[in-house]
ZAKEZA-597061 format. One line per field, with one value per residue (C-alpha): residue number from 1; x, y, z. Coordinates in pm, 1 decimal. Each point is the difference from the previous one (the first is absolute). Example, Ala and Ser with C-alpha at 12.3 -4.5 7.8 and 13.67 -1.06 7.14 Angstrom:
fivex <- 1 | 2
east <- 1230.0 | 137.0
north <- -450.0 | 344.0
up <- 780.0 | -66.0
# end
This chain:
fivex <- 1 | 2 | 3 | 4 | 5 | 6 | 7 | 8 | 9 | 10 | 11 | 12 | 13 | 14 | 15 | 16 | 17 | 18 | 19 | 20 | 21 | 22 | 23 | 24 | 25 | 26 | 27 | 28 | 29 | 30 | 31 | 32 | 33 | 34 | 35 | 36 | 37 | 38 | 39 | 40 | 41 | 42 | 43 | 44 | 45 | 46 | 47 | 48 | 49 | 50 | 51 | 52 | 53 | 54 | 55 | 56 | 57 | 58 | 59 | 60 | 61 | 62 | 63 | 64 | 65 | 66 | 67 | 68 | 69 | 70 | 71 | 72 | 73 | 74 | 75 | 76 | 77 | 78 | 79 | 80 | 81 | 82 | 83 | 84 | 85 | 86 | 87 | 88 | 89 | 90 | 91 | 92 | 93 | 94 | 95 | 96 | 97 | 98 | 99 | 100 | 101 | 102 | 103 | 104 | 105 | 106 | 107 | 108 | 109 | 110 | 111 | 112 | 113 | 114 | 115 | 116 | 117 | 118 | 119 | 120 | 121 | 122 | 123 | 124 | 125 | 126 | 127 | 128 | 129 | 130 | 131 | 132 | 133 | 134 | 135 | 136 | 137 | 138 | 139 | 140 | 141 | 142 | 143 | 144 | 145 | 146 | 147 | 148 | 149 | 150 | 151 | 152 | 153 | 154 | 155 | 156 | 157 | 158 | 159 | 160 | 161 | 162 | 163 | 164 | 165 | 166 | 167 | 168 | 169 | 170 | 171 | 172 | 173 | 174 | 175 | 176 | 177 | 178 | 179 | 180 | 181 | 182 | 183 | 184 | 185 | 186 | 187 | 188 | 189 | 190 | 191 | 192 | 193 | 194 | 195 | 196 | 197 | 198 | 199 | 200 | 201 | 202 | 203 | 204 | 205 | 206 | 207 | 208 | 209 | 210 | 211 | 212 | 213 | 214 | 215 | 216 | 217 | 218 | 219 | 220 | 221 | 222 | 223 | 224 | 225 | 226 | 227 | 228 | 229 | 230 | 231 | 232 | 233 | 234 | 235 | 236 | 237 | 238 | 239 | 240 | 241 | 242 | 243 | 244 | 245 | 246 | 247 | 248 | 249 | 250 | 251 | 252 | 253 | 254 | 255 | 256 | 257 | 258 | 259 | 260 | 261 | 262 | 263 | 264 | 265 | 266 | 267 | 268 | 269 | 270 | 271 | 272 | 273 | 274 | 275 | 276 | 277 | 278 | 279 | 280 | 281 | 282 | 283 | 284 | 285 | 286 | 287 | 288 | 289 | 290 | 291 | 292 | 293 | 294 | 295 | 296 | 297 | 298 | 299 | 300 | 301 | 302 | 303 | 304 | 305 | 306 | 307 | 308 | 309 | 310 | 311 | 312 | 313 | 314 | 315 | 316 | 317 | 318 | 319 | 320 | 321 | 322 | 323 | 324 | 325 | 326 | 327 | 328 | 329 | 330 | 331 | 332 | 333 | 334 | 335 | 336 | 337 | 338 | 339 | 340 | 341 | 342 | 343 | 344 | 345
east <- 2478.1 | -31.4 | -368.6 | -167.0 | -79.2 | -185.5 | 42.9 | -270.4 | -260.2 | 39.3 | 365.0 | 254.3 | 50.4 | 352.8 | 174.0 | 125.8 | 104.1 | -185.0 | -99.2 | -136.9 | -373.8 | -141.8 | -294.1 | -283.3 | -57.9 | -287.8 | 226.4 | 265.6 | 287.9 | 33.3 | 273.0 | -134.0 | 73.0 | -221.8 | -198.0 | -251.2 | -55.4 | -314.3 | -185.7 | -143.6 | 361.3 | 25.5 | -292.3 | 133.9 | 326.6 | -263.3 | -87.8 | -372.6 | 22.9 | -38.4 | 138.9 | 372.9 | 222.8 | 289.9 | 263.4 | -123.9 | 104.2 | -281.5 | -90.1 | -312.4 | 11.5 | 292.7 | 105.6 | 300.2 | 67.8 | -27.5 | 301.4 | -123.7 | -318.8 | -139.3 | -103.1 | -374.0 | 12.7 | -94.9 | -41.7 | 336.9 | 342.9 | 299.5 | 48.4 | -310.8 | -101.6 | -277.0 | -191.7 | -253.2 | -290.8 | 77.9 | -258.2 | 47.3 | -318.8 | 68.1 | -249.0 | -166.1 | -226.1 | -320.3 | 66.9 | 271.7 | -238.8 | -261.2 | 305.9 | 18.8 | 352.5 | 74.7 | -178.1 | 153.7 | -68.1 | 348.7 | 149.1 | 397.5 | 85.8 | 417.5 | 66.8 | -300.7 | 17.4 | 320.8 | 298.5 | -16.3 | 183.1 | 245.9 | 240.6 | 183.6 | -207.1 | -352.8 | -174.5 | -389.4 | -234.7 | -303.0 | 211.1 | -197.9 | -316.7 | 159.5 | 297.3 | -105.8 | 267.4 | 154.5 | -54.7 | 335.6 | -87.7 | -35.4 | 274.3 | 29.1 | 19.4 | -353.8 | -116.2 | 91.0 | -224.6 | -291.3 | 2.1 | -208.6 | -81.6 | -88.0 | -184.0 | -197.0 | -136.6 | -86.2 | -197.8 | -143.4 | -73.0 | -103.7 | -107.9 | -142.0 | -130.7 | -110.1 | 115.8 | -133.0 | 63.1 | -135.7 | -3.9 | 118.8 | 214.9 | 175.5 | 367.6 | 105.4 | 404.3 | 223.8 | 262.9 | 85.3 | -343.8 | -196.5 | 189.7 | -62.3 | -349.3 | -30.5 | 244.7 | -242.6 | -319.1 | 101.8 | 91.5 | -409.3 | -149.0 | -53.8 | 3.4 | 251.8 | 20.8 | 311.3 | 24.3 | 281.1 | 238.7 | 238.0 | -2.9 | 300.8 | -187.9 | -299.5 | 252.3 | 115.5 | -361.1 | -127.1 | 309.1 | -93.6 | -384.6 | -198.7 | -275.2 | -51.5 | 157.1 | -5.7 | 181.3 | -146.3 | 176.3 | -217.2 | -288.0 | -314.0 | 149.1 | -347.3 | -193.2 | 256.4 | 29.8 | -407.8 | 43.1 | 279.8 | -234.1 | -339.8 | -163.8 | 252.2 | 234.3 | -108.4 | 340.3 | 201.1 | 304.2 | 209.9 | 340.3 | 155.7 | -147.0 | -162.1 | -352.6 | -31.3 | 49.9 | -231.2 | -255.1 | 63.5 | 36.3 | -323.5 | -184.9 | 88.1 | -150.6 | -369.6 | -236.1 | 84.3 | 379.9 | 225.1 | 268.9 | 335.4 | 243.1 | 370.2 | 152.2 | 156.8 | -112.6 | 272.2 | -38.4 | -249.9 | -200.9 | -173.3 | -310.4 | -157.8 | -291.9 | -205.4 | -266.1 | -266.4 | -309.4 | 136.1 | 114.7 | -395.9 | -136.5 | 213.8 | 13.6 | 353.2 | 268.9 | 289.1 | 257.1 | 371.7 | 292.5 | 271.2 | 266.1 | -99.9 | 27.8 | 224.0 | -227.4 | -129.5 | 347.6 | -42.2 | -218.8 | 198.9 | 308.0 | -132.9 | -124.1 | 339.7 | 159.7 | -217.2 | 46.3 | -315.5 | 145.8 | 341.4 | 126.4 | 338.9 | -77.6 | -111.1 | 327.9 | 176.2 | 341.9 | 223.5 | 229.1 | 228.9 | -47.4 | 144.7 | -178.0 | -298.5 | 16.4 | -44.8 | -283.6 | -158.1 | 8.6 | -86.7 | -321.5 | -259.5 | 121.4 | -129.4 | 275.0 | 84.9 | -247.6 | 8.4 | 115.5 | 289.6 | 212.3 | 302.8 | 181.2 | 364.1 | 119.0
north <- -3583.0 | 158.3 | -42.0 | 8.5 | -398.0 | -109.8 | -389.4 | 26.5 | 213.2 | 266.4 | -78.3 | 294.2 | -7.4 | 66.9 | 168.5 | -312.1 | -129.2 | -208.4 | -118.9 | 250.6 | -101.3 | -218.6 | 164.7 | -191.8 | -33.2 | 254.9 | 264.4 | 205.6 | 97.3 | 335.3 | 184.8 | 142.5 | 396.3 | 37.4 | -219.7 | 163.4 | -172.0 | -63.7 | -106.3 | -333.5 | -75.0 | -2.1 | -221.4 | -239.2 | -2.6 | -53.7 | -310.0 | 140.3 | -87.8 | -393.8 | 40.1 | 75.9 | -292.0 | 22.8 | 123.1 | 281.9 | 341.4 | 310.0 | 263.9 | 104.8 | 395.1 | -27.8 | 224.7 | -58.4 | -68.1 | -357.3 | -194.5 | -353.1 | -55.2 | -327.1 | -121.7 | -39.9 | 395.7 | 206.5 | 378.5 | 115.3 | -10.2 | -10.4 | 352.4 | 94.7 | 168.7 | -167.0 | -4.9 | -294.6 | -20.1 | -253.0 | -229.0 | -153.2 | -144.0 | -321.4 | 170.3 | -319.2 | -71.8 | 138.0 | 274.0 | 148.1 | -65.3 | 261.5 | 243.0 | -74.9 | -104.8 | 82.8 | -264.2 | -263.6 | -387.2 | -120.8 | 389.7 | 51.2 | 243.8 | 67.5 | -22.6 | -219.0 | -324.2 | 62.3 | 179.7 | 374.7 | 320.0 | 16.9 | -37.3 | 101.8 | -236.4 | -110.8 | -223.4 | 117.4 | -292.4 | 95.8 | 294.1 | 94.3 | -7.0 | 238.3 | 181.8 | 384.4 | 251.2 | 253.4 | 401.8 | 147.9 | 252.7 | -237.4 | -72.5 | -355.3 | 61.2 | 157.2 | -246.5 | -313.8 | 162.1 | -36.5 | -354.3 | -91.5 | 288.0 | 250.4 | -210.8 | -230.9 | 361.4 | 135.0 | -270.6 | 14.0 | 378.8 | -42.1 | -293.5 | -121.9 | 263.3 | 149.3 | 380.0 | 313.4 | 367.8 | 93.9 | -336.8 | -32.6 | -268.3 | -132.7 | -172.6 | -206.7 | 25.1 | 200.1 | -171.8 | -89.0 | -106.2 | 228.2 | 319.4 | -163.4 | 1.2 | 307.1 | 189.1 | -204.2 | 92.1 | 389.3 | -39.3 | -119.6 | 316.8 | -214.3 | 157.7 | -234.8 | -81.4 | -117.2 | -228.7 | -130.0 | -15.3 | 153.6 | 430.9 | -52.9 | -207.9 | 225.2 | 286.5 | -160.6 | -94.4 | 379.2 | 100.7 | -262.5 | 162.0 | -154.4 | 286.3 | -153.2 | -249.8 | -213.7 | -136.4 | -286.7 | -36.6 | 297.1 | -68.7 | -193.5 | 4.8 | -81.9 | 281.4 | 231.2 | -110.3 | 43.8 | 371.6 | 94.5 | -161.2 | 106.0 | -353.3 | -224.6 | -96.1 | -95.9 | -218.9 | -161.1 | -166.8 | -261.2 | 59.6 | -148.6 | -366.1 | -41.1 | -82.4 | 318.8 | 173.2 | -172.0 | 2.8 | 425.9 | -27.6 | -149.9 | 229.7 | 323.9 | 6.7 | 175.3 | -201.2 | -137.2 | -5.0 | -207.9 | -167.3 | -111.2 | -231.6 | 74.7 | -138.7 | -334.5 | -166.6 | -193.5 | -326.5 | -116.6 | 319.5 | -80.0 | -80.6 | 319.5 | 205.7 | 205.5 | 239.7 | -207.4 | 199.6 | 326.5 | -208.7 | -123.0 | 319.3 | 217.2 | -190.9 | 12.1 | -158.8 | -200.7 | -11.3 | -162.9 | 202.2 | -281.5 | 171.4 | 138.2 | -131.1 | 131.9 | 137.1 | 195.2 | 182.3 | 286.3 | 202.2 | -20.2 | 86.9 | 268.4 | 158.1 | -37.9 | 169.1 | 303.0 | 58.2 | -80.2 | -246.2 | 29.3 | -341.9 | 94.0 | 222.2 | -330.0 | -150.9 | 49.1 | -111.6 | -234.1 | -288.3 | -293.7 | -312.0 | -93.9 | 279.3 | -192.5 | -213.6 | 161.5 | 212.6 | -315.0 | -188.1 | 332.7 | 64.2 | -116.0 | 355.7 | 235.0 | 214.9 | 325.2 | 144.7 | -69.4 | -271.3 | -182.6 | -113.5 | -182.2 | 145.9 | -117.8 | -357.3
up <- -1866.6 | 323.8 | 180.8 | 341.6 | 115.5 | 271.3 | 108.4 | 307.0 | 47.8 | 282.3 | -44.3 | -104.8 | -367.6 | -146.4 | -297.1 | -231.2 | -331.8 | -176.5 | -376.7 | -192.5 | -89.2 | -283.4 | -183.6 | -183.9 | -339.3 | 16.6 | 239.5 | 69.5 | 210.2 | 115.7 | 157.6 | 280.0 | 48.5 | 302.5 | 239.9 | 263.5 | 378.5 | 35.0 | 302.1 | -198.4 | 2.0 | 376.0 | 4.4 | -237.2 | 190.9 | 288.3 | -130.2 | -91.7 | -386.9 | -49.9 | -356.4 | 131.0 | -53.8 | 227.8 | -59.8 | -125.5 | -185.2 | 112.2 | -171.2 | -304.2 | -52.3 | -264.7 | -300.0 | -223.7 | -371.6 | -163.8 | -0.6 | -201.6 | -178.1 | -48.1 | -336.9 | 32.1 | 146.0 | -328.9 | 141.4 | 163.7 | -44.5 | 165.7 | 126.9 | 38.1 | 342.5 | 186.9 | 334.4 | 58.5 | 261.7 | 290.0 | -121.0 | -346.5 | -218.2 | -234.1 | -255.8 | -31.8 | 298.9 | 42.1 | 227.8 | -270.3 | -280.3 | 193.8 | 33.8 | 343.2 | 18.1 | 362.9 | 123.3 | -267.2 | 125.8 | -113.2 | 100.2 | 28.9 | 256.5 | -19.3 | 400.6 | 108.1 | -281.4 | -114.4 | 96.2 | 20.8 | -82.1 | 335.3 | -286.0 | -277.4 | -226.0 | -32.4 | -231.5 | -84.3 | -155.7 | -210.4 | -152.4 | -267.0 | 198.1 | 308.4 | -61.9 | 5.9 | -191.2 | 140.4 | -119.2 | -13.9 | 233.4 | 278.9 | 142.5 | 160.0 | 410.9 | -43.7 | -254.2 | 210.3 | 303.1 | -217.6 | 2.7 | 258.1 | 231.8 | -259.8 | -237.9 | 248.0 | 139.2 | -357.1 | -55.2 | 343.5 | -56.2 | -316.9 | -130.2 | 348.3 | 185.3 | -317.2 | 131.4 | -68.5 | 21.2 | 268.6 | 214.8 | 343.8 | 15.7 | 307.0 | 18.9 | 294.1 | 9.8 | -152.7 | -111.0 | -362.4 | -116.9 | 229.4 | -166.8 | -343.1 | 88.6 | 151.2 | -343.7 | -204.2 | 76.7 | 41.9 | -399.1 | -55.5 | 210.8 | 298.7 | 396.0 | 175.1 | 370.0 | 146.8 | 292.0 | 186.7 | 327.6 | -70.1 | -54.4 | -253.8 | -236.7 | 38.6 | -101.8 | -304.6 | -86.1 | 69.1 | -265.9 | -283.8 | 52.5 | 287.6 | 82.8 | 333.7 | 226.4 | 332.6 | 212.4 | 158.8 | 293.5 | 152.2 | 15.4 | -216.2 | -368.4 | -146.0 | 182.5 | -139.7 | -339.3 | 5.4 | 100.2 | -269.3 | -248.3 | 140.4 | 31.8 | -161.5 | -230.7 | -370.5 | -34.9 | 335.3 | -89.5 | 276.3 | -151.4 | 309.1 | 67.7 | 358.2 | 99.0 | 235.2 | -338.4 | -215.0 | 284.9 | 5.6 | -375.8 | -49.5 | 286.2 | -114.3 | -319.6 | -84.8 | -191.1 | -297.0 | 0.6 | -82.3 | 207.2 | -183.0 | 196.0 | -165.3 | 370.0 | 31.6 | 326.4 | 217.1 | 40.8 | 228.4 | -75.1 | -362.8 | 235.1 | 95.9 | 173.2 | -229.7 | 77.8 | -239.9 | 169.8 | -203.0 | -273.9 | -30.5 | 148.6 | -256.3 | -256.3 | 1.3 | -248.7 | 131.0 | -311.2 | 15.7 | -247.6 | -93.9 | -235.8 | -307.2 | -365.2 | -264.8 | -238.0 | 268.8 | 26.8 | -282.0 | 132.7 | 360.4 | -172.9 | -178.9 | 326.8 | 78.9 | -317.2 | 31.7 | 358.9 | 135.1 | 227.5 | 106.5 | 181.7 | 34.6 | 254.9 | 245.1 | -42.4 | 334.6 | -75.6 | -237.7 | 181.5 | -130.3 | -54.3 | 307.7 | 214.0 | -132.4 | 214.4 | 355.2 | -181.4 | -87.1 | 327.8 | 215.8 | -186.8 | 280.2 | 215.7 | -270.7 | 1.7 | -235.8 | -220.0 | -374.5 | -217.2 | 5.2 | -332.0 | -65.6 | -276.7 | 24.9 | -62.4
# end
């Protein structure tokens, strides 16, 4: 098959052939229809993600159909069309045993432990326990940019930040998780702040329903967010990664809200400054969102069916397999506005 490798991190992958992959007894192999770029791609290309084993294949926002089924899997078949959230469960530890899958002890991430979906192939372990099917409406471009982005900020809407109608909530960045966020939380009756550098993004944000936004190059980000939301915002969100950000994140919030940290830090930056005088003061929550488990995908998708979220509408553009690869390694400048997918093999 053809597939994105890496031998060296920080080193320009290339467009090769190599052996089509091997799944488990308990997985599958699915032909991958479309892959999003994700920015925890760049970081694992970065070398911030000690579970790559070089040389490595990228990519975990995949949808396609199943191709092979192994014989322990009992609830698909060949044919079927699937999606899968970027981190797996067993189903036997105790974190899947609470339901809490996305933070799995032995979890199988496609594009962090194994290889990924920069390819025409990819093989899925824990099948039964993950794979999420398809409606027919959806098609697969906009069902592969769920995969991480999308569902890692429903749950951090949702299930973390616990939102409201009515809620102020603040989101640091606009790119493909920060408009998930922000499309999100409109759906659930929340007031949404934008905040970013760049006035494009903070366009695009305005059209998917930010009520207010800010760009924090002008001036003190925190101050304003405070005087959109008169006092503070219930829910912040760092869907960027940087300690200025979760320092801002942290600050702008009124009493009792709730911080949620979506944002991968670079490495060298896990370590950083928080306001704890608020946090005590405040009595303020500090709450990580780490993917989202696949039971918890019905009542997305059905948000989804009815039109009360529309995620097509952050997908920027579609590129090859081969275009992939400049997308990939340019994704530290931020450029464009929207997601990108690759959608030709």
């Amino acid at each position: 098959m053809k597939a994105v490798v890496y031998d060296n991190f920080r080193e320009m992958p290339d467009l090769r052939n190599v052996d089509d992959p091997v799944r488990g007894d308990d997985g599958v192999v699915i032909e991958v229809k479309a892959c999003g770029i994700c920015r925890s791609d760049w970081h694992g290309w970065m070398g911030n993600d000690p579970d790559i084993v070089l040389p490595h294949v990228p990519g975990h926002e995949l949808a396609g159909v199943i191709a092979e089924i192994g014989p322990a899997v009992s609830n698909w078949q060949k044919g079927d069309r699937v999606t899968v959230p970027f981190v797996g469960g067993c189903g036997k530890c105790s974190q899947c045993r609470s339901g809490n899958q996305q933070v799995c002890d032995q979890q199988f991430q496609p594009g962090f432990t194994a290889w990924g979906a920069f390819a025409e192939y990819v093989a899925i372990d824990y099948a039964d326990e993950n794979l999420v099917r398809l409606p027919d409406s959806l098609d697969f471009v906009t069902a592969s940019s769920l995969g991480c982005r999308f569902i890692t900020s429903f749950r951090a809407v949702v299930d973390q930040g616990r939102v409201k109608e009515g809620d102020w909530i603040a989101v640091f960045g606009c790119g493909g998780v920060g408009l998930s966020a922000i499309m999100i939380a409109k759906a659930f009756g929340a007031k949404v702040i934008a905040i970013d550098l760049e006035d494009e993004k903070l366009e695009l944000a305005r059209t998917i329903g930010a009520d207010e936004h800010v760009n924090a190059g002008d001036g003190n980000a925190v101050e304003a967010i405070k005087d959109h939301s008169a006092g503070g915002a219930d829910i912040s969100l760092d869907a960027i990664g940087a300690p200025r950000v979760v320092f801002d994140s942290v600050s702008c919030l009124r009493k009792r809200g709730r911080h949620v940290q979506i944002g991968l830090m670079e490495a060298g930056e896990h370590d950083v400054l928080v306001p704890m005088n608020r946090v005590i003061a405040g009595e303020l929550e500090i709450l990580g969102s780490h993917g989202m488990q696949a039971h918890r995908y019905p009542e997305m998708l059905e948000m989804i069916e009815d039109g009360r979220m529309r995620p097509e509408m952050l997908v920027g553009r579609t590129v090859t397999l081969e275009e992939s690869i400049v997308e990939l390694t340019g994704m530290d400048a931020f450029a464009g506005a929207g997601v990108k997918v690759i959608d030709r093999f």
